[in-house]
C-alpha positions as CSV (number, residue, x, y, z in Angstrom):
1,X,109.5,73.5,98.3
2,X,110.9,70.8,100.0
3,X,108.4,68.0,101.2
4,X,109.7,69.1,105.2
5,X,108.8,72.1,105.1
6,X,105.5,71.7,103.2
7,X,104.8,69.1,106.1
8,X,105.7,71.7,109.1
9,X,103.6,74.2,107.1
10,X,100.4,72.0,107.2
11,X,101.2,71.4,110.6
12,X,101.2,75.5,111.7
13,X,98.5,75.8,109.7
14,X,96.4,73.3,111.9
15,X,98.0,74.9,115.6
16,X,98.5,78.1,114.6
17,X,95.8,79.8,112.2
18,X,94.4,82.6,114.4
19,X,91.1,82.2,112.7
20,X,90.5,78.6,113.8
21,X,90.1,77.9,109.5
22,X,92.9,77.3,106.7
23,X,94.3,79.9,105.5
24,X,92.9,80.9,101.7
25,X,96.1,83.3,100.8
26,X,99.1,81.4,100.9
27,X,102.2,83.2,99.5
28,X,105.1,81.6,98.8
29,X,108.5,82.0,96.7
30,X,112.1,82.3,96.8
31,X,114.7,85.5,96.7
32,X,118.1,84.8,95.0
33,X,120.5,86.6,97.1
34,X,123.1,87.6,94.4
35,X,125.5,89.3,96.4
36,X,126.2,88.5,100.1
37,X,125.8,91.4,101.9
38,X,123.4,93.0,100.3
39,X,120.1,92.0,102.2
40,X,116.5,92.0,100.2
41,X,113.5,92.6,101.7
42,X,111.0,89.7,101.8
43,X,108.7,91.9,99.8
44,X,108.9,95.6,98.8
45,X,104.7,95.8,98.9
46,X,102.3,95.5,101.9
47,X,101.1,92.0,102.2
48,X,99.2,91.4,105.5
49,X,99.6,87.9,107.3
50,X,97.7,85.8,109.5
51,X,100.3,83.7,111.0
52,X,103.8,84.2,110.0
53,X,106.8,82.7,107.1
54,X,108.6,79.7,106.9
55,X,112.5,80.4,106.0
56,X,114.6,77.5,104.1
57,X,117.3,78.2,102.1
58,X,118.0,76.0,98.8
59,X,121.2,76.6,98.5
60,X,124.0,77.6,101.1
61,X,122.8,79.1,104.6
62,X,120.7,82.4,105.1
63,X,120.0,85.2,107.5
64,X,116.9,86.3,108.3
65,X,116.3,89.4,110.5
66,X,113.4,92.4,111.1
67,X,115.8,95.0,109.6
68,X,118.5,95.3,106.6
69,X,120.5,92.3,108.1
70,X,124.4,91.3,107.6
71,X,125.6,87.8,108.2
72,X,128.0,89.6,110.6
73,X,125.1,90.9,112.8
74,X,124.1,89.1,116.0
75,X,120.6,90.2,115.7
76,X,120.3,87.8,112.5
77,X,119.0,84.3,112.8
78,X,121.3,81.9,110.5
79,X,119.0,79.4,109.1
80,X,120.3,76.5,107.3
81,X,119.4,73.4,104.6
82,X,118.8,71.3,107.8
83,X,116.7,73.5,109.7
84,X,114.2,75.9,108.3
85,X,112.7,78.4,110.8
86,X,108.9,79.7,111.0
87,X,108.7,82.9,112.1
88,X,105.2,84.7,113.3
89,X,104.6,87.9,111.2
90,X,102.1,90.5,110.2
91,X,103.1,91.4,106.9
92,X,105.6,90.1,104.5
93,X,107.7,93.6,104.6
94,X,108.2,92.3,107.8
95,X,111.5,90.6,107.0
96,X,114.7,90.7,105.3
97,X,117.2,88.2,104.4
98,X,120.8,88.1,103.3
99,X,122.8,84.5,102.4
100,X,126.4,83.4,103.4
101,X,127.8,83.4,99.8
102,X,126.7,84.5,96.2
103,X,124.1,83.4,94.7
104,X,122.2,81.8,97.1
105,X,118.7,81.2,97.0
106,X,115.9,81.2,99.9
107,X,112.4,79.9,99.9
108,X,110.1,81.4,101.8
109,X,106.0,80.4,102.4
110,X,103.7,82.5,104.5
111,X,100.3,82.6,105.1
C-alpha cells in the first residue's frame, strides 16, 4: 500500500470508526483488472464493514461504482494514482471496479 494511503487510513480510522475503538478486522488487497470492461466485484462473499474502503489504483486509473460499472458510465467514480478515494460501505460486495486499460491493478483497504 502506498505510505498516503496507509496515512489517510489511520486518519479515518481515528474520525470515522463508528464504534469510538480501532478497528480489529482490517481487510485489505488488490484486484488485477485483466480486461477493461469487464468489472470485478470487490468481493464475491459477504464481508460486513464498519466504516467503508479506500480505492487506489497501482497502475493506470480505475472506476469504482455500486453496480457492474464501465469506464463509459457516468455513475462511475474514476479514481486515479494521485487521488485515491474512501468510500463509506457496509459490506465489501458492496463495490465493483473496472480499470481504463488491461492489466491494471487496484488496491483496496477496508475496515
Amino acid at each position: 500500500m502506498r505510505a498516503y494511503m496507509q496515512y489517510y487510513m489511520m486518519d479515518m480510522v481515528n474520525t470515522m470508526n463508528r464504534d469510538g475503538g480501532l478497528p480489529t478486522d482490517v481487510h485489505h488487497g488488490q484486484i488485477k483488472v485483466t480486461s477493461s470492461g469487464t468489472p470485478i466485484q470487490v468481493s464475491a462473499t459477504s464481508v460486513p464493514l464498519r466504516g467503508g474502503i479506500w480505492f487506489a489504483p497501482v497502475t493506470g486509473s480505475c472506476y469504482v461504482g455500486t453496480t457492474a460499472v464501465k469506464p463509459t458510465k457516468t455513475s462511475a467514480i474514476r479514481v486515479t494514482s494521485m487521488s485515491p478515494i474512501f468510500l463509506e460501505a457496509k459490506n465489501l460486495t458492496d463495490y465493483w471496479v473496472d480499470a481504463e486499460s488491461n492489466n491494471d491493478t487496484v488496491s483496496y483497504m477496508a475496515w
